[in-house]
N, C-alpha and C positions, 0 to 999 in steps of 0.2 A: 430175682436179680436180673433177670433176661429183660424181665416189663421195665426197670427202671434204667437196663441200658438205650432199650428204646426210648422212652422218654427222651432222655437227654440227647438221645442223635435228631427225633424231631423236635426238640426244642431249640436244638444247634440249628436244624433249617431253617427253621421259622425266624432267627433271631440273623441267620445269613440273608435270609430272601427280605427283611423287613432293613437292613444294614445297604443292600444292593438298590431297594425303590427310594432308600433315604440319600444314598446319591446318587441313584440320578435326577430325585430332587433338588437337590443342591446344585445340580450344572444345570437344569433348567430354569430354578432361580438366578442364579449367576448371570448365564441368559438374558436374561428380562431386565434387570439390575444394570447389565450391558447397555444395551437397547434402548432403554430409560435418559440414560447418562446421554446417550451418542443422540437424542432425539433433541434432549433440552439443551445440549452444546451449537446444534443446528441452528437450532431458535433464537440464540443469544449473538448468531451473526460473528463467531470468533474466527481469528486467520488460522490456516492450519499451520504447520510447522517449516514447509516449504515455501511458502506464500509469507511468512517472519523473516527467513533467510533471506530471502530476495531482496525484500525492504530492507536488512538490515545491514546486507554487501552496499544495496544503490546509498544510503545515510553513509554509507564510512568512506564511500568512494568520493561522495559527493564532501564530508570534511576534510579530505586529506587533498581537493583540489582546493578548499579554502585556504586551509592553512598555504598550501605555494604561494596563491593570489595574495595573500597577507604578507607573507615574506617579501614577495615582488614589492608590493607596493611601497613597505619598511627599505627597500636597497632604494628605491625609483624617489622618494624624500631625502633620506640619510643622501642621494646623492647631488639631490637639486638644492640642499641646504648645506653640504660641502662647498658649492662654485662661487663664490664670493663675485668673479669678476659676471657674472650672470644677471641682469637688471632682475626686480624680484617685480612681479606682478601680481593682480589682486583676481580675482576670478574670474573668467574670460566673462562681458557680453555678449549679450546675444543683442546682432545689427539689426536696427526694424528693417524689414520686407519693404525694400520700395516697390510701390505700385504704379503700375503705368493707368493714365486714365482710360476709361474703358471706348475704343473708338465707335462713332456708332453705323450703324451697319445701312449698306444702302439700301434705299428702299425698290422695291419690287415694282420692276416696268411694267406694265398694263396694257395691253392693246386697247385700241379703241375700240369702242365696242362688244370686245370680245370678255370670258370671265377671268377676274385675278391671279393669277398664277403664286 
């Protein structure tokens, strides 16, 4: 009775010690599995999570100045097509550039004799 309490206390070990390498198999795998993941997210050039926030504050900032500018624009109409007594006009020209003709420039006094300056 004594042989088969030992038994079962070293088969308890062996079945503890072989429970104990199987995880820390398993967080060494985990590990690697980790390390894997994070090597091929690298490579595929993704934003991380602060670097989304940033772009995604400047995008909502930058719509909610649209929409005023839209607004604006909606009162700056709705009020130039209220004014009746206003003459209405067509879309400004643009005046041609007049040009002056080009004058021409004096020519370079020379000494006699001496080289052209």
């Amino acid at each position: 009775m004594l042989g088969d309490r030992r038994l079962f206390d070293d088969m308890a070990r062996v079945a503890s010690g072989a429970a104990g390498a199987l995880g820390g198999l398993r967080s060494r795998m985990e590990e690697e599995l980790r390390d894997q993941a994070e090597r091929f997210l690298l490579r595929m050039n993704l934003v991380t999570r602060e670097e989304y926030e940033v772009v995604s504050a400047l995008a909502q900032k930058a719509r909610s100045e649209q929409e005023l500018l839209a607004e604006r624009v909606a009162a700056l109409e709705a009020r130039f097509r209220d004014e009746p007594d206003r003459p209405k006009r067509g879309p400004a020209k643009a005046k041609p550039a007049s040009r002056k003709p080009a004058s021409p420039k004096p020519a370079a006094k020379r000494r006699a004799g001496g080289p052209a300056l």
